[in-house]
N, CA and C atoms as a LAMMPS dump frame, in Angstrom:
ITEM: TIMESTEP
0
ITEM: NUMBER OF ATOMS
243
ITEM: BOX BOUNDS ff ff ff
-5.0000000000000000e+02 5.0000000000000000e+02
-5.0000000000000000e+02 5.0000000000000000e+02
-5.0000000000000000e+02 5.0000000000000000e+02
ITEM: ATOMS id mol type element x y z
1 1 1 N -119.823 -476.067 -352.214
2 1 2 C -120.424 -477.037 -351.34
3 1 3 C -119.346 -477.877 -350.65
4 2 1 N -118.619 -478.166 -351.366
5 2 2 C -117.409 -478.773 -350.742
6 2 3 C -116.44 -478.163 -349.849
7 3 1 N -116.007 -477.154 -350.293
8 3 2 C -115.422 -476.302 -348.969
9 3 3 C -116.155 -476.243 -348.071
10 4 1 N -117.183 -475.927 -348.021
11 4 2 C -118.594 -475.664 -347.152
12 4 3 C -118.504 -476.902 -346.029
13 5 1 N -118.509 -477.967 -346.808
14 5 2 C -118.332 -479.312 -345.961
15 5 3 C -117.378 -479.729 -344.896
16 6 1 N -116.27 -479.281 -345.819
17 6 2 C -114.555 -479.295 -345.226
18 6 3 C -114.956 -478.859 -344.087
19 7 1 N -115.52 -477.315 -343.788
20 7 2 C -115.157 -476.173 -342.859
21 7 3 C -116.033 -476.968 -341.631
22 8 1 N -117.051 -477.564 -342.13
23 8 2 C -117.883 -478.105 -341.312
24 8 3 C -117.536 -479.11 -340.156
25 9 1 N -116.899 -480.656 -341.263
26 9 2 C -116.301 -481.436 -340.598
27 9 3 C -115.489 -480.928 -339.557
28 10 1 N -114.322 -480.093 -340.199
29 10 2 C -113.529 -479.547 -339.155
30 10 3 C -114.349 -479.183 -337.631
31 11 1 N -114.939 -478.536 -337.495
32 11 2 C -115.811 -477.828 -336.628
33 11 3 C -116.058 -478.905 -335.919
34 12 1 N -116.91 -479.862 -336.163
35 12 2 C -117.241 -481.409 -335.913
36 12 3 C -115.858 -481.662 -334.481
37 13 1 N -114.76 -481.661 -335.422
38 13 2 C -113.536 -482.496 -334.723
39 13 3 C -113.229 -481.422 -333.754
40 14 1 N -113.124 -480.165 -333.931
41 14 2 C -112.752 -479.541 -333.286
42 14 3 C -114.026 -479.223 -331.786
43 15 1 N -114.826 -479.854 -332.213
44 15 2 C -116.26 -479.849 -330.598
45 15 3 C -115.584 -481.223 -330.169
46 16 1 N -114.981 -482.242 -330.869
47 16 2 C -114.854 -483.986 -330.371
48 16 3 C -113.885 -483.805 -329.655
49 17 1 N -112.726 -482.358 -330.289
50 17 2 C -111.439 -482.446 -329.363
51 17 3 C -111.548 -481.485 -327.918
52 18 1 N -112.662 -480.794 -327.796
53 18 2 C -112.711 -479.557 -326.865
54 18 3 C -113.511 -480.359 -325.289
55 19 1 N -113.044 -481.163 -324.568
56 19 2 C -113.925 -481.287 -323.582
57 19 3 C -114.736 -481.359 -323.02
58 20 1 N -115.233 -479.909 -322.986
59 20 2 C -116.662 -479.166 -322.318
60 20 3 C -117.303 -478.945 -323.097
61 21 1 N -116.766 -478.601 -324.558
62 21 2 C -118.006 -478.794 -325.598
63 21 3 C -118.715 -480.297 -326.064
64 22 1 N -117.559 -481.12 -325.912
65 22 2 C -118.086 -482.604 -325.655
66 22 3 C -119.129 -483.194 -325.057
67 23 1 N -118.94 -482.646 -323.659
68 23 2 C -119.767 -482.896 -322.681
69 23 3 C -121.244 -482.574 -322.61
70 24 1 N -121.481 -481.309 -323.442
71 24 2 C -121.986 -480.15 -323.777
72 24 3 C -123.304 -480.818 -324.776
73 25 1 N -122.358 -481.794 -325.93
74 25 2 C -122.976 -482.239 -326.852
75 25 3 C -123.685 -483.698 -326.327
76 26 1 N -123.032 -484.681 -325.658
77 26 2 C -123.512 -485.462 -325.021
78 26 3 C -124.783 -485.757 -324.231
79 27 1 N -124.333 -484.335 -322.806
80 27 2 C -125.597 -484.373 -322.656
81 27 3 C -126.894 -483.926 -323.357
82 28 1 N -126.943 -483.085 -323.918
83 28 2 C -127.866 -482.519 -324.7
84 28 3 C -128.874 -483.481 -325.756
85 29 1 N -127.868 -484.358 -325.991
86 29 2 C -127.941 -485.469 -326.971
87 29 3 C -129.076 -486.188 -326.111
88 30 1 N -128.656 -486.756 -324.824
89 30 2 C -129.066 -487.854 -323.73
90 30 3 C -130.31 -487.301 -323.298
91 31 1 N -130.24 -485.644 -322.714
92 31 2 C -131.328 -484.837 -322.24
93 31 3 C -132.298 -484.982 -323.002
94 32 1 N -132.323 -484.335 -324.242
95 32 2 C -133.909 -484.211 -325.486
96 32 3 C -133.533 -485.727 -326.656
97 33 1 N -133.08 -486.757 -325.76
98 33 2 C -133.159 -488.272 -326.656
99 33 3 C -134.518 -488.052 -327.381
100 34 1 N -134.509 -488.587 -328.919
101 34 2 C -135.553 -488.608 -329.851
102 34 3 C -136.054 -487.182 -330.09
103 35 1 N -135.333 -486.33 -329.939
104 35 2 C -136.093 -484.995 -330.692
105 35 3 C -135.208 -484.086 -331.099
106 36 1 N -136.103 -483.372 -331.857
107 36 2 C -134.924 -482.33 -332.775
108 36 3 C -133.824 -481.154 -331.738
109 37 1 N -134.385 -481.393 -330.347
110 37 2 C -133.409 -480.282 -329.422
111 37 3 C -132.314 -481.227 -329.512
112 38 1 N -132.075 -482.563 -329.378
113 38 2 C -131.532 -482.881 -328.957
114 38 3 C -130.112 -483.595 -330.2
115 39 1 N -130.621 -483.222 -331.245
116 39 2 C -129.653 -483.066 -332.102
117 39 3 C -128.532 -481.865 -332.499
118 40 1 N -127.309 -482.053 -332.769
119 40 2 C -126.056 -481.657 -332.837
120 40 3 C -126.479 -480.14 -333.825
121 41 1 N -126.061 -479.156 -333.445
122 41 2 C -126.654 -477.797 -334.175
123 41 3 C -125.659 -478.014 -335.533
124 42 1 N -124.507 -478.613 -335.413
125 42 2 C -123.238 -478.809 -336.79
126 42 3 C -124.192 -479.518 -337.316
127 43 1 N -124.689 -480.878 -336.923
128 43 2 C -124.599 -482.077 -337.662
129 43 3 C -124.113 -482.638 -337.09
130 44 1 N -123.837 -483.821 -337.827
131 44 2 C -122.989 -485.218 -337.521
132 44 3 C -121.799 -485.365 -338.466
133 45 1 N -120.926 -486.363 -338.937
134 45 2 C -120.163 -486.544 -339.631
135 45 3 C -120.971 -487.404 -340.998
136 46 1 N -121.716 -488.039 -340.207
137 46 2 C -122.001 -488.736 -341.265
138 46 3 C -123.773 -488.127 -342.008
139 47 1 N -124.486 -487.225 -341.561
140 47 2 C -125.163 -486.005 -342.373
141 47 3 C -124.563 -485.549 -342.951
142 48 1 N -123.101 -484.507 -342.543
143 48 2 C -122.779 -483.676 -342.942
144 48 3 C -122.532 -484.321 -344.338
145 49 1 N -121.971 -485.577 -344.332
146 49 2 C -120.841 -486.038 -345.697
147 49 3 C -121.776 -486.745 -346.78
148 50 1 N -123.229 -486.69 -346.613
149 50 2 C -124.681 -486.924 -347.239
150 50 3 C -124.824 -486.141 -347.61
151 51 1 N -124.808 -484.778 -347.081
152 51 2 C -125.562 -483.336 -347.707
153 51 3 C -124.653 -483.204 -349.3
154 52 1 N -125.633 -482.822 -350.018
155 52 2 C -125.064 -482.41 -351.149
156 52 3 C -125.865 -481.192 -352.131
157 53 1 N -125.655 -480.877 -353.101
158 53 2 C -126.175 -479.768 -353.627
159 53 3 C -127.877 -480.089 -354.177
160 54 1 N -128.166 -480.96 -354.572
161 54 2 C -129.101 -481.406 -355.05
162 54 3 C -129.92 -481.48 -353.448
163 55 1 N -129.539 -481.825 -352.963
164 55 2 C -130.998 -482.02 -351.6
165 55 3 C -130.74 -480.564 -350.595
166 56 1 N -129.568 -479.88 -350.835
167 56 2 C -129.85 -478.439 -350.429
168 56 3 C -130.954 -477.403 -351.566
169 57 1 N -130.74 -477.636 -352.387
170 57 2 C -131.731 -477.032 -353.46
171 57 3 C -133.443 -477.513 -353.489
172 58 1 N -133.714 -478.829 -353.089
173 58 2 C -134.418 -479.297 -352.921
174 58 3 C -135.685 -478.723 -351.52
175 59 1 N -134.289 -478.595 -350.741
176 59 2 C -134.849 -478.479 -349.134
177 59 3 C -135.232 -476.513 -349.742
178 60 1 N -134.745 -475.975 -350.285
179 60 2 C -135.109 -474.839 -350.579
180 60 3 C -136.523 -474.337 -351.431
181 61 1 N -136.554 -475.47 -352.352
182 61 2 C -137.753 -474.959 -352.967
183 61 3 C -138.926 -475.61 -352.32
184 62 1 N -138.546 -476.878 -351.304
185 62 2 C -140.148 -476.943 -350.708
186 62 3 C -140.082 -476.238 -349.288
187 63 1 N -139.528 -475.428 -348.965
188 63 2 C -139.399 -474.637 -347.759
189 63 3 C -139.716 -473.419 -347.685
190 64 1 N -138.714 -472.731 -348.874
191 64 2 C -138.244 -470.986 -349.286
192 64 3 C -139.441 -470.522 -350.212
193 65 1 N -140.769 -470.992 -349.698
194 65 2 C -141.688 -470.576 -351.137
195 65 3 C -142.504 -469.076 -350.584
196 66 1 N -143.173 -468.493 -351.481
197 66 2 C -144.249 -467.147 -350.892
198 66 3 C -145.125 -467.707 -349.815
199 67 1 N -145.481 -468.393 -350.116
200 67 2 C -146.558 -469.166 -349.134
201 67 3 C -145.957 -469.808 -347.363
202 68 1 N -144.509 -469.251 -347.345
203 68 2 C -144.231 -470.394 -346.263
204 68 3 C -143.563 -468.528 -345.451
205 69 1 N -143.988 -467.847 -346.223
206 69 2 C -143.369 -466.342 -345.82
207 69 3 C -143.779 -465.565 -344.802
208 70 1 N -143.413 -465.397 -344.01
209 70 2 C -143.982 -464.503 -342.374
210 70 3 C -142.871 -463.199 -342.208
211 71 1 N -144.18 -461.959 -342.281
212 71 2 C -143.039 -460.802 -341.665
213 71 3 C -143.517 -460.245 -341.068
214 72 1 N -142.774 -459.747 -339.703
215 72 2 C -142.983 -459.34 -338.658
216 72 3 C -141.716 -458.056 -338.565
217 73 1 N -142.673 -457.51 -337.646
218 73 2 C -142.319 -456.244 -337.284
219 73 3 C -142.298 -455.9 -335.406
220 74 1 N -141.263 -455.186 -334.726
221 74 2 C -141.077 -454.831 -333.521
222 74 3 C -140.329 -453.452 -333.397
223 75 1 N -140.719 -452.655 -332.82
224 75 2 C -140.048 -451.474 -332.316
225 75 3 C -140.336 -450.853 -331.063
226 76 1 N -139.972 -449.869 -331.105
227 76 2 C -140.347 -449.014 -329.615
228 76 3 C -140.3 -447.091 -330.682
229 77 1 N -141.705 -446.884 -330.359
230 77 2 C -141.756 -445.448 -331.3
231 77 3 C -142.068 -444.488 -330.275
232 78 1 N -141.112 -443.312 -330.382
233 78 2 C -140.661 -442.323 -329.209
234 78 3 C -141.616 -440.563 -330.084
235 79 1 N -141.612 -440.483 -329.297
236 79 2 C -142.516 -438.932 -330.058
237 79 3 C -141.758 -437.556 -329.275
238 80 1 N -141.085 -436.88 -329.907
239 80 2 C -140.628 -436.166 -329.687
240 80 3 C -141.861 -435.058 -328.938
241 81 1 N -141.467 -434.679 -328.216
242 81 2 C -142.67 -433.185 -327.297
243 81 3 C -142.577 -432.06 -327.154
């Protein structure tokens, strides 16, 4: 979890140091103000450094259950002649 974090933050600094990904994040931020588009796909610094093992495990068992399970299927089926 902790490496996990590290790699994260990094990522963080490395969008704060890149310009156009800056810009990128800003507007996006400003565009969908108050809704979940409009939050950071990393995180934040200060989520990220909240998350911990106990509320990832948490977020799993009321999420990851049989009941919350959808499977779907898509193809394209060719018939030989």
């Amino acid at each position: 979890m902790e490496r996990e974090r590290s790699v994260i933050l990094e990522e963080i600094k490395m969008v704060e140091d890149t310009p156009d990904d800056l810009v990128t994040e800003i507007f996006t931020q400003n565009f969908w103000k108050d809704q979940p588009l409009g939050r950071p796909i990393l995180g934040t610094k200060q989520t990220v450094s909240r998350l911990g093992h106990d509320k990832v495990q948490d977020f799993f068992r009321t999420f990851y259950t049989p009941d919350m399970i959808i499977i779907s299927a898509a193809g394209n089926l060719e018939h030989d002649r």
